[in-house]
C-alpha positions as CSV (number, residue, x, y, z in Angstrom):
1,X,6.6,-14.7,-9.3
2,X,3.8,-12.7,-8.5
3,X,1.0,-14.6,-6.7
4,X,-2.0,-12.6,-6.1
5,X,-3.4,-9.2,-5.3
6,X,-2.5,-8.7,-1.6
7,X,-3.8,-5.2,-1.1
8,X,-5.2,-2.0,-2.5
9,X,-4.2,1.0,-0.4
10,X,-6.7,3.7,-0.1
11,X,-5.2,7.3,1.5
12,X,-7.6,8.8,3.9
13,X,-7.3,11.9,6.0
14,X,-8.7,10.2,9.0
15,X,-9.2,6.4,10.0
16,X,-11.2,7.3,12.6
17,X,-13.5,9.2,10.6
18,X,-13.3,6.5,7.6
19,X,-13.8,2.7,9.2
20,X,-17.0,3.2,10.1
21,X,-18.2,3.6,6.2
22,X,-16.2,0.5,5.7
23,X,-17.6,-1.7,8.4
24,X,-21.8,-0.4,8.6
25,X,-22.3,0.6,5.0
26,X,-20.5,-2.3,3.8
27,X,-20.5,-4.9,6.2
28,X,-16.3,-5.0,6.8
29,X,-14.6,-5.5,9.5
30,X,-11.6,-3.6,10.4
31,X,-8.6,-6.7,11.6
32,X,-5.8,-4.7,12.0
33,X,-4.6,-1.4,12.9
34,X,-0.7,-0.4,13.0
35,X,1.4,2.7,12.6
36,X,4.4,2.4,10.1
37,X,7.1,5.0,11.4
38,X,9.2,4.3,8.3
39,X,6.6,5.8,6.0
40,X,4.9,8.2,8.1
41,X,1.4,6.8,7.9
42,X,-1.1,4.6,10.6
43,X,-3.3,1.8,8.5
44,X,-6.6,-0.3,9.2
45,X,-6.7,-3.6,7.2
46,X,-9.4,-5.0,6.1
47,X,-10.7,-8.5,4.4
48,X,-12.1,-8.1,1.4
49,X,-12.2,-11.7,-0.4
50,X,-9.0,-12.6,-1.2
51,X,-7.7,-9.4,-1.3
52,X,-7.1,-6.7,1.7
53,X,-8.4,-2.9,1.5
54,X,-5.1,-1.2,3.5
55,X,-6.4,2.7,4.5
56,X,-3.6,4.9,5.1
57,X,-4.1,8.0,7.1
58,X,-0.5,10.2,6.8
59,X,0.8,10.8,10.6
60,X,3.1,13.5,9.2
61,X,3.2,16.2,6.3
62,X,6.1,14.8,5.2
63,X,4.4,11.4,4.5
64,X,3.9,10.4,1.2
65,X,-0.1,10.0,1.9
66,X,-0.3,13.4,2.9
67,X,1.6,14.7,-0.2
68,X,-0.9,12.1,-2.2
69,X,-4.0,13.9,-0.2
70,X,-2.9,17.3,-1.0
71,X,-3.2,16.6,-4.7
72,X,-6.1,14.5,-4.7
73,X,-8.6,16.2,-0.9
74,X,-10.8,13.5,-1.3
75,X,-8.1,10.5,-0.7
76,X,-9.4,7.7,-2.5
77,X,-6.8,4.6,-4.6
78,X,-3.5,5.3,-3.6
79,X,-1.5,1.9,-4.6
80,X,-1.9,-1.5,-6.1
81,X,0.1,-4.3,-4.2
82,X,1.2,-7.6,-5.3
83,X,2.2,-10.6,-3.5
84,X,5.4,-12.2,-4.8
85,X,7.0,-15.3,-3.9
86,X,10.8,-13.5,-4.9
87,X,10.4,-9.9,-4.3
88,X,14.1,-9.2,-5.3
89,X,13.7,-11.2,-8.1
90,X,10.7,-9.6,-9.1
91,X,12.4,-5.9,-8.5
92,X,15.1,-7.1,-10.9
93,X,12.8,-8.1,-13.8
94,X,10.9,-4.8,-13.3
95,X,13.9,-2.8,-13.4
96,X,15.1,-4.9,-16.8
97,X,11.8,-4.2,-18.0
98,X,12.6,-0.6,-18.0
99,X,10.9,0.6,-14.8
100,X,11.9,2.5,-12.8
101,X,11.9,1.9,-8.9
102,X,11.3,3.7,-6.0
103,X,13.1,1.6,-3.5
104,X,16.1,-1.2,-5.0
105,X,16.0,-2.3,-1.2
106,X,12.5,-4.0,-0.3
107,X,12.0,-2.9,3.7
108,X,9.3,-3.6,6.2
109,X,6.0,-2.0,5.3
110,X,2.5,-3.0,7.7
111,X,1.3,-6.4,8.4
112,X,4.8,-7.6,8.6
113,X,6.0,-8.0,5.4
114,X,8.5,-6.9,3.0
115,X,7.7,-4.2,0.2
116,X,9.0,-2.2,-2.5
117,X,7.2,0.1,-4.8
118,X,7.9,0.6,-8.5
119,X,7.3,4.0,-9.5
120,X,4.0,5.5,-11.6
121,X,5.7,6.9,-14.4
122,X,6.7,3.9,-15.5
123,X,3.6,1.9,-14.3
124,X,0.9,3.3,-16.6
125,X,0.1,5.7,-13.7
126,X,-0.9,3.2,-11.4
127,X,1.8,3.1,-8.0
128,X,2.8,-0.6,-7.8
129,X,3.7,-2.3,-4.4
130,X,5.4,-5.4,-4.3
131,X,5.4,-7.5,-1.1
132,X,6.2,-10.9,0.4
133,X,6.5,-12.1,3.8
134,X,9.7,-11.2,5.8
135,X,11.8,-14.4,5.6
């Protein structure tokens, strides 16, 4: 079941360069930093309410961040995630729902949890994370 809105994930081309708009012009404060080898890509967490902002700066061209900056210089909203209490539950009523998924297999994403994402094609255009906490 999904709980909440964990996390929006925002691709950047260079944390460095992008947490200091987030903590003086906005009054954030950046709680976490982490590299994720498994998708290419270093992140800075912020709390935002109840919700994280997750930026994503691509550590490789072959990272799906980069690919996403390529198309869209800027950066800006890359994902949507969702905290769920059953995360291969909620992947199977996705995919019975007709959509299709990235990953069948959830793995660990940043912050320690488990993710998936459903793809945007079958999302309304919106890419859809779906995390829980590693049991």
């Amino acid at each position: 079941m999904i709980t909440k809105i964990d996390h929006i994930g925002i691709a950047v081309r260079s944390l460095d360069e992008s947490i200091p708009y987030y903590e003086k012009a906005l009054g954030l404060k950046c709680e976490h930093r982490e590299t994720v080898e498994s998708q290419k890509v270093s992140t800075a967490f912020f709390h935002a309410g109840e919700v994280h902002l997750e930026l994503l700066e691509p550590t490789s061209p072959e990272s799906p961040i980069a690919k996403f900056l390529e198309k869209n210089p800027a950066g800006g909203v890359h994902h949507i995630a969702f905290a769920t209490t059953d995360l291969p539950g909620q992947l199977k009523q996705a995919s019975e729902a007709g959509v299709k998924l990235i990953h069948e297999v959830p793995f660990e994403g940043a912050a320690g949890k488990m993710v998936a994402f459903l793809h945007p094609k079958s999302t309304y255009g919106v890419l859809t994370e779906l995390c829980a906490p590693k049991a």
